[in-house]
C-alpha positions as semicolon CSV with decimal commas, in nm:
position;residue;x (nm);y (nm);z (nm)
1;X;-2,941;6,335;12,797
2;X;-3,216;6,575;12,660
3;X;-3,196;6,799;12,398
4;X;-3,464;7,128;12,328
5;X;-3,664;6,944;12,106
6;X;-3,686;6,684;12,403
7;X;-3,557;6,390;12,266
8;X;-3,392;6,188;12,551
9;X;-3,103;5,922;12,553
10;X;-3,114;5,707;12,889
11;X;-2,732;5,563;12,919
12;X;-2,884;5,326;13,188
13;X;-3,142;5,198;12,977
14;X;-2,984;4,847;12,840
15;X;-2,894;4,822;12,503
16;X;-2,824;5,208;12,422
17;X;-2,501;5,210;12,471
18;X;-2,464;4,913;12,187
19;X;-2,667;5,134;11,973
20;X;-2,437;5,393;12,060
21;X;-2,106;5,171;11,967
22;X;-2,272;5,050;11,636
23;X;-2,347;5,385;11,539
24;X;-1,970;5,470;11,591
25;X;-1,819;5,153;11,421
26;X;-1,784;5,272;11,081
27;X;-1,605;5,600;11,210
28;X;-1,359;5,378;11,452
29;X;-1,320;5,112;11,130
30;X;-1,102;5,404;10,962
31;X;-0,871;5,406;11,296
32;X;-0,871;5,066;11,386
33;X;-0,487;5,064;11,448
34;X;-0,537;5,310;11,755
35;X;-0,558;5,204;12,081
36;X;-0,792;5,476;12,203
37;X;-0,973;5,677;11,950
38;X;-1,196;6,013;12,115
39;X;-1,493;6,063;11,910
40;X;-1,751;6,355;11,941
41;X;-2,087;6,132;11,979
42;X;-2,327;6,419;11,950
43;X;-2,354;6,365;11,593
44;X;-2,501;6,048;11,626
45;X;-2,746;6,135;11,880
46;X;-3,041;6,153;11,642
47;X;-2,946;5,780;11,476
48;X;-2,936;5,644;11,820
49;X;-3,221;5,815;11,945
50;X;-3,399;5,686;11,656
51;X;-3,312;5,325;11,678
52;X;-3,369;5,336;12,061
53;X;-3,797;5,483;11,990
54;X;-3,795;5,247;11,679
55;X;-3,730;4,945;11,913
């Protein structure tokens, strides 16, 4: 994925979608008794992107 300011989030690129998962954790914590949660993961784009150009 790219966004304008072209910051860019490979899916394929291993490890990303871990980042992705950890970023969500503390959101899926508070619903831990659902079987399937849906969660809007453009607003942790930026933390992800940033862990993924910090590694």
């Amino acid at each position: 994925m790219r966004l304008p300011d072209h910051s860019c989030l490979n899916l394929y690129e291993p490890g990303t979608v871990r980042r992705l998962l950890d970023a969500v954790a503390p959101t899926s914590a508070l619903f831990a008794s659902d079987q399937v949660i849906e969660v809007d993961g453009w607003q942790y784009f930026d933390a992800v992107v940033e862990m993924v150009t910090a590694a």
